[in-house]
C-alpha positions, 0 to 999 in steps of 0.5 A: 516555489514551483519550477516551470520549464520550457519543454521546447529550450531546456536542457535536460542532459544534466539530470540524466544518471548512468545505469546498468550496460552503457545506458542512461536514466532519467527520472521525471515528475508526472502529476497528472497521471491518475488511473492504469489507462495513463499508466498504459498509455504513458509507458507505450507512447515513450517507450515508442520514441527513438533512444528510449529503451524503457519506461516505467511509471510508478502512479502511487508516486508519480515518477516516471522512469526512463532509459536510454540507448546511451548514445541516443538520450534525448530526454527533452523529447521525452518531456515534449512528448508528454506535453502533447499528450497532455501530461506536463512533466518535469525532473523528478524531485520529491519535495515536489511530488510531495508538495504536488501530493498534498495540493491534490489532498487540499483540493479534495478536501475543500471540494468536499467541503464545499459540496457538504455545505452546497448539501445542506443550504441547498436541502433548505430550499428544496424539502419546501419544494417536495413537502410545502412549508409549515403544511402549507403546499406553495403557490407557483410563484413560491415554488419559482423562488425556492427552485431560484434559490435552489440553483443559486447555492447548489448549481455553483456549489456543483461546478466547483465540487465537480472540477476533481471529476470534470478534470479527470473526465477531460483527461480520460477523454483526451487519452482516448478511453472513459473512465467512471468520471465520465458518465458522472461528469455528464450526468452531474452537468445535464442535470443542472442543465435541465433543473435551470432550464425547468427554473426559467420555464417554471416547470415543476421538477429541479435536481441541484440537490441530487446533483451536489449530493451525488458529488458530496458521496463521491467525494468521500470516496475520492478522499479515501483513495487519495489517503491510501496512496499517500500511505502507500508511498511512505513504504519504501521510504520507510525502508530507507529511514532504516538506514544511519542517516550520516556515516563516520567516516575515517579520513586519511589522517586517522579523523573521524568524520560524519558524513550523509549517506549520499557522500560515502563511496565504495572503498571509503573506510566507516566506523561503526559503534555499538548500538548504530545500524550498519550504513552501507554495504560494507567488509570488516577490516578491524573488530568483532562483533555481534550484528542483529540482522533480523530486520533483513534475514529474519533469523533471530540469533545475532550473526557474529561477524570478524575481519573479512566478513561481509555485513549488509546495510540495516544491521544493528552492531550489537557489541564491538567496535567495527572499522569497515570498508565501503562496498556501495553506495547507499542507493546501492545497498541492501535496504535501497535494493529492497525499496525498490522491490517494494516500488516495483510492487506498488507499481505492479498494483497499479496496473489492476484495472477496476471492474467497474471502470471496465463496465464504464468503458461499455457503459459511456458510449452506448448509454450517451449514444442512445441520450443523443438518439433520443434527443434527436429522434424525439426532436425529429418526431415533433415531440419538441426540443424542451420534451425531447431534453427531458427525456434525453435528461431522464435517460442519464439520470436514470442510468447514471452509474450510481449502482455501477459506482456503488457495486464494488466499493460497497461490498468492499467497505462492508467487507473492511468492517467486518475483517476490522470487527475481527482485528484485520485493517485493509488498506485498499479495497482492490487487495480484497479483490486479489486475496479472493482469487489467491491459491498459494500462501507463503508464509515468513516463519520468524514472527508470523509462524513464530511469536518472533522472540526467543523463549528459554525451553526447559528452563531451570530456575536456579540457573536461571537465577545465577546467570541473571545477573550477567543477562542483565548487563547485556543487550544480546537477544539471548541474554535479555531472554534470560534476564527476562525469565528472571524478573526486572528486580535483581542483583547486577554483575560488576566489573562487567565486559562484553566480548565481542561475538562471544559473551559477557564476563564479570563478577557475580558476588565476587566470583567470575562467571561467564555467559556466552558461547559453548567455546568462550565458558569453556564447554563443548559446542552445538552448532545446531542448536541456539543456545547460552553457556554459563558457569563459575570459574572452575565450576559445573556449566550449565547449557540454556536453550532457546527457541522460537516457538509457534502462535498457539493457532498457527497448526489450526490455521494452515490446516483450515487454509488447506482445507479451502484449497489452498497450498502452502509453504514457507520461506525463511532466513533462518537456519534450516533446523530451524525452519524445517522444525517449525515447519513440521510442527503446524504442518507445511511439508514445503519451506526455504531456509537461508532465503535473502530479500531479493530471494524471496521476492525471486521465489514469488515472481517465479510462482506468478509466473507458473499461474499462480496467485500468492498471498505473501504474509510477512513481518520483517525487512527481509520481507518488504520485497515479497510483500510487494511483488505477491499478488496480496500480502499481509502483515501481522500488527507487530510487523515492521512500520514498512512491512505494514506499509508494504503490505495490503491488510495488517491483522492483529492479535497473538494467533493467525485466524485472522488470515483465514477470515480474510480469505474467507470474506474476501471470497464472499465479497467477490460473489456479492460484487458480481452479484451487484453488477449483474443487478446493475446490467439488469436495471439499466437493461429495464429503465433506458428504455423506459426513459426513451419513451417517455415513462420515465420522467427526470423525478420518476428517474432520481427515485428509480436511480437511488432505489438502485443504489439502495438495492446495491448497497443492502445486498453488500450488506450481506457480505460476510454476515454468516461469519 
């Protein structure tokens, strides 16, 4: 059952939490707010009240995040200021932002469903209207009737299929600005306005179908919209399900306890078992082990770690029982840091203002001003007021924006087909516009310039055969390379032990026989290199190496990227021999080796910042933040579920060809959109002034205003077609 609070009496100090210099945060749920212009307005108006020293509105999840002077909090100013400016708020809960998210998803669909229904009773009474029944063309009583029968079903279906719109028109409007629904909202109601006033007069022309079929199309539209916002926020919460859900926790009398996350603090000391994530930030005060921390660093070797050594929330203990100590709480670890990297990008993106919302916001005024002259002005003439509305009526109709609507999300659902036909999914429409404007790519090495997985090089199949046995016994990257080599079906070690941060030891046919480090089978080391040692007790020791090695087309692909003007380069976690190896083998002369999360993103903020538009392409944890912050991200299909969800397109396959096909189509799609909204200018241009005088009547201005869209939607067409 939803809260409500009375803005004016409630006390709202217990929600506020301490954040960074002496300040205080306030975290609140705005669910009426829809487009950048809320986001605007909404972050202005707050941060102008007196004790509010910033605020940030995420739209993809609609919480508001404020801070205050610490002396000066007064949330519930806060929270009545947005109540006079018609966004109702109240503290943040998810539960409830879901709860909210999925009334808005009802709400569509069953607009939807309605308009459908609304389409197809209403074209029952209408095609007699246009075509005549069984050949027959109808009697004016006749076609009074289908006309009543007509509005009946479609003019109620109308209203209620419309409320999405006439809401979010309302709203735009009390902010000061119009936004697309405006016109629509306008457009759709004038225009049962005039169909039930030639209904009563028993004139000839009605348009309760256009009206509801207009708003059946929208809808689709709008439905789409919501669902990629509501993948859009599963993001970060994708990235914190990669934390343990409870931590053991050992007490002060040697127990041990399971405890959730949120009651762990620093100092407390956790037990971390072989085969569980990492919980929290943490120092190792007993154990050793072998940590698989590829999700956040990329690098595909284990790190070992030991007493004193600091380990990051998200890792995977490979082999040793670890006793650690708390070094922060789970909001304050490393993966949480990340989610917040990849809200702080959702939020960024919200900030892209459509271009066809920026030709609305010319659009409304001028065409409803001229709708009102012509009113006016045909009245005043003595052309009557039933005349003087048609015209006014076939003005809107005629210049609804249909083909303005249409101009950008039909180029865009063409351009998704045709990267879908080629293996790559986008998510969003807006990201085909800001890949088109990109100049810099940065690519993740490990599992986007790389196959991602370690691969024996030179291998020798006699010694891969008798360190086999040993492989399969372990759960080390390495070794499971090797087992892997070998086949499925072999003999297996006995009495087998794991070291751990070393290697494993056991029994192969009765002799003893080690696989692991240089130093624990007893050879000289190599630190550059990744590599297993095995060998016989007293016996020869044989080295194995591995290596990452490049997609088959990664060389073919940067070279292609280079030749459309773009620069290139690459960021790693990995080490640098490395990094710089597989950099030099497909031909980037720039790359980072050692990069953290929180480096990555650094280093895409810092490239936006000199004017650049990055394309980020990654696959693993420690990619999530860069993924959000860059200008337009991507993420090969085998990428981590919140690198996908982080990412605006998702390609698929074994090569990277799918990143220059996107470039490629994203560029094309852009010169058709424009192209669609310098016809749209062009026919509006034309046909306003045709309705003022009366050339145009509301029939004529449905054809014309359809013809419009069909113009639009055939050239979008064209996008990418020579590919």
């Amino acid at each position: 059952m939803a809260l409500t609070w009375d803005t004016e009496r409630a006390d709202l100090s217990a929600f506020l939490r301490p954040r960074a210099e002496g300040r205080t945060g306030l975290d609140l749920l705005v669910p009426d707010a829809k487009c950048a212009g809320c986001l605007s307005k909404i972050e202005r108006e707050v941060a102008g009240l007196p004790g509010v020293a910033s605020a940030r509105l995420n739209l993809t999840l609609k919480r508001l995040s404020v801070e205050f002077d610490g002396r000066r909090a007064d949330p519930s100013t806060v929270v009545q200021h947005l109540g006079r400016l018609g966004y109702p708020a109240t503290p943040y809960d998810p539960g409830e932002a879901r709860d909210a998210q999925d009334r808005e998803g009802r709400e569509l669909i069953l607009a939807m469903a309605v308009a459908g229904f609304g389409v197809m009773n209403t074209m029952m009474f209408s095609v007699p209207i246009w075509a005549g029944l069984f050949g027959q063309e109808l009697g004016p009583a006749s076609r009074t009737l289908m006309m009543w029968f007509s509005g009946l079903v479609g003019a109620p279906c109308a209203i209620y299929a419309g409320l999405p719109f006439f809401r979010s028109a309302w709203r735009s409007l009390r902010a000061g600005r119009a936004n697309m629904d405006v016109p629509i909202s306008i457009g759709v109601l004038l225009t049962l306005a005039v169909s039930l006033s030639e209904t009563i007069l028993q004139g000839r022309d009605v348009y309760f179908d256009a009206a509801v079929s207009l708003l059946f199309l929208l809808l689709i539209g709008r439905w789409l919209e919501h669902r990629l916002r509501a993948r859009a926020s599963s993001a970060a919460a994708d990235l914190l399900a990669l934390q343990a859900p409870t931590a053991t926790l050992i007490s002060s009398d040697g127990a041990l306890v399971a405890r959730p996350l949120s009651d762990v603090h620093p100092g407390d000391r956790l037990l971390v078992r072989p085969g569980e994530r990492i919980p929290v930030d943490g120092r190792v005060v007993e154990g050793a082990s072998d940590l698989d921390t590829s999700l956040l660093t990329g690098e595909t070797t284990p790190a070992s770690v030991a007493v004193g050594a600091e380990c990051r929330a998200g890792a995977l203990n490979l082999s040793g029982v670890l006793t650690l100590v708390a070094s922060a709480r789970s909001e304050d670890s490393a993966v949480a840091a990340i989610a917040r990297l990849v809200e702080a990008g959702a939020q960024s993106r919200s900030r892209y203002v459509r271009l066809a919302d920026k030709a609305a916001s010319i659009y409304v005024p001028v065409v409803h001003s001229l709708a009102l002259l012509t009113f006016v002005g045909g009245w005043l003439v003595g052309l009557g007021p039933r005349e003087a509305l048609i015209r006014a009526a076939a003005l809107l109709i005629v210049t609804c924006p249909c083909a303005l609507g249409l101009a950008v999300p039909a180029v865009q659902i063409t351009a998704s087909a045709r990267l879908f036909r080629r293996g790559v999914l986008v998510k969003s429409g807006a990201a085909l516009e800001r890949l088109a404007e990109v100049d810099h790519v940065v690519f993740d090495k490990t599992g986007v310039l790389t196959r991602g997985r370690p691969v024996l090089l030179d291998p020798a199949p006699a010694v891969i055969a008798m360190a086999a046995p040993l492989a399969r016994a372990s759960r080390h990257p390495l070794a499971r390379a090797v087992a892997e080599a070998a086949g499925p079906h072999g003999p297996l070690a006995t009495e087998v032990r794991e070291v751990a941060g070393q290697g494993v030891e056991g029994l192969i046919d009765g002799r003893h026989a080690r696989l692991g480090r240089a130093e624990f089978v007893g050879a000289a080391t190599n630190d550059d290199a990744t590599e297993l040692w095995f060998g016989f007790d007293g016996d020869t020791r044989f080295r194995l190496r591995f290596a990452d090695a490049p997609r088959f087309d990664a060389t073919e692909t940067v070279a292609a990227l280079h030749a459309r003007g773009l620069t290139i380069e690459a960021l790693s976690g990995d080490r640098s021999g490395a990094v710089g190896a597989t950099a030099r083998a497909v031909g980037i002369i720039d790359w980072q080796a050692g990069c953290t999360p929180e480096g990555k993103a650094a280093t895409i903020s810092g490239l936006i910042a000199q004017g650049h538009k990055v394309l980020m392409v990654g696959d693993g944890l420690n990619d999530t933040g860069a993924l959000a912050v860059a200008h337009a991200s991507m993420a090969p299909g085998a990428a981590l579920a919140a690198s996908q969800n982080a990412a605006d397109l998702v390609f698929s396959g074994e090569g990277l060809s799918p990143v220059v096909d996107a470039v490629d189509i994203a560029r094309d799609a852009r010169a058709r959109a424009l192209e669609n909204f310098a016809f749209a200018a062009a026919y509006n241009l034309l046909a306003a002034p045709a309705a003022m005088l009366g050339l145009v009547n509301p029939f004529v201005a449905a054809i014309a205003m359809s013809a419009s869209s069909l113009v639009v939607t055939l050239n979008a067409l064209r996008t990418g077609w020579r590919r």
